[in-house]
C-alpha positions, 0 to 999 in steps of 0.5 A: 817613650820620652821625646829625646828617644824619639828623635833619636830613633829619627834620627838613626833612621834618616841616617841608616838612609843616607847611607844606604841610599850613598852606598847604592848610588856608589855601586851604580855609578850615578852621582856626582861624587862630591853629592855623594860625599856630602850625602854620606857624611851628613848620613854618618852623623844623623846615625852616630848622633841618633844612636847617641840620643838613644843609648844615653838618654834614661827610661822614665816612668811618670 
């Protein structure tokens, strides 16, 4: 497993977090909405952009 992979899988990770984590303060009425906002948006581009990293980047045997 190359080093671009694996930041993508951290990456992907980080962003299934935010969103879940904005998602669950969205149902309970806890934060501030502009936190929320801010948390949600940063969470959607570590996901798109960890899945990115992962689906381009080739298998290389060395």
């Amino acid at each position: 497993m190359n080093l671009k992979r694996t930041f993508g899988t951290i990456l992907t990770v980080l962003g299934i977090i935010g969103l879940i984590y904005t998602g669950v303060c969205i149902i309970q009425h806890n934060s501030n909405f502009t936190t929320l906002t801010v948390i949600g948006i940063i969470g959607v581009f570590f996901f798109f952009t960890g899945i990115s990293l992962v689906r381009t980047t080739g298998d290389e045997a060395k």
